[in-house]
C-alpha positions in Angstrom: -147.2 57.7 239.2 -150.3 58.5 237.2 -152.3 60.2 240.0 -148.9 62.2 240.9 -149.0 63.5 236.8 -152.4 64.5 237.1 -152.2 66.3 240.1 -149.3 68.1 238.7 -150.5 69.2 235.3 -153.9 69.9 236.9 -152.1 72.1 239.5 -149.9 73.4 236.2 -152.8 74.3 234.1 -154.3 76.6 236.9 -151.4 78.3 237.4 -151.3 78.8 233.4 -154.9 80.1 233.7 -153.9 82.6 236.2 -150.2 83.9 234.5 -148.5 82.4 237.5 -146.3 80.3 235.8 -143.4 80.5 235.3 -141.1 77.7 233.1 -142.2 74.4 231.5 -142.3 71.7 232.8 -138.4 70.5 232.0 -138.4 66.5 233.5 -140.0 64.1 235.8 -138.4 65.9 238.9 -141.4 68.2 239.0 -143.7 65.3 240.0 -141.5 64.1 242.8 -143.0 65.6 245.8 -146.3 65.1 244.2 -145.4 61.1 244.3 -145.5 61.8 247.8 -148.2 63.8 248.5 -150.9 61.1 246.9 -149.6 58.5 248.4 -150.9 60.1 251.4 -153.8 57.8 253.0 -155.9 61.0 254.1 -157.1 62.0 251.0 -161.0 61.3 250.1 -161.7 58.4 248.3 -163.8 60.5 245.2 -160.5 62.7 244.8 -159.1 60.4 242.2 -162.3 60.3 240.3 -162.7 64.4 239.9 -158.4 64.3 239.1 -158.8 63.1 235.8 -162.1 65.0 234.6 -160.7 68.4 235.4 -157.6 67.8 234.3 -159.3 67.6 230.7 -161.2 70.2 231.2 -158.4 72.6 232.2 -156.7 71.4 229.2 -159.8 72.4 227.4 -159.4 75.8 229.1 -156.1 76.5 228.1 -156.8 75.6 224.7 -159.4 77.7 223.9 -157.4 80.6 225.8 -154.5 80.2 223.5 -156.4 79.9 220.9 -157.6 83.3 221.3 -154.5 84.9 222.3 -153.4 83.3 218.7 -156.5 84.7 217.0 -155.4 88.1 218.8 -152.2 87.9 217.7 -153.0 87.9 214.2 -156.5 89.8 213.7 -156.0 92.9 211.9 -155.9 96.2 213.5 -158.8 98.6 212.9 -158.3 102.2 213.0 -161.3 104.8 214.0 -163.6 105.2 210.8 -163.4 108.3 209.4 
């Protein structure tokens, strides 16, 4: 279940990056073909290990880009100097 979350918010962060999402996240139905898919024997045995590291550091990412979208947001216009 955890590996499925991972892979889902990792996968949910890049598409938040890239303005390809489109709604939140609503319940635990999002993560059930992900249960699924890493349950799948096939997958390399170091996958698990690089999971958990980017998903932090796509949070980190999206963080830092809302953070300027907020900074944006309220930064005062400037006009051209006269």
């Amino acid at each position: 279940m955890e590996r499925a979350i991972a892979l889902g918010c990792c996968r949910r962060y890049i598409s938040l990056l890239n303005g390809t999402a489109s709604d939140p996240i609503f319940s635990l139905l999002y993560f059930r073909d992900l249960i699924e898919e890493v349950r799948d024997p096939g997958l390399p045995a170091g996958y698990w290990s690089y999971i958990m590291p980017e998903l932090e550091h796509l949070e980190r990412k999206w963080q830092v880009k809302q953070a300027m979208v907020a900074n944006a947001e309220v930064a005062p216009a400037t006009g051209p100097k006269n």
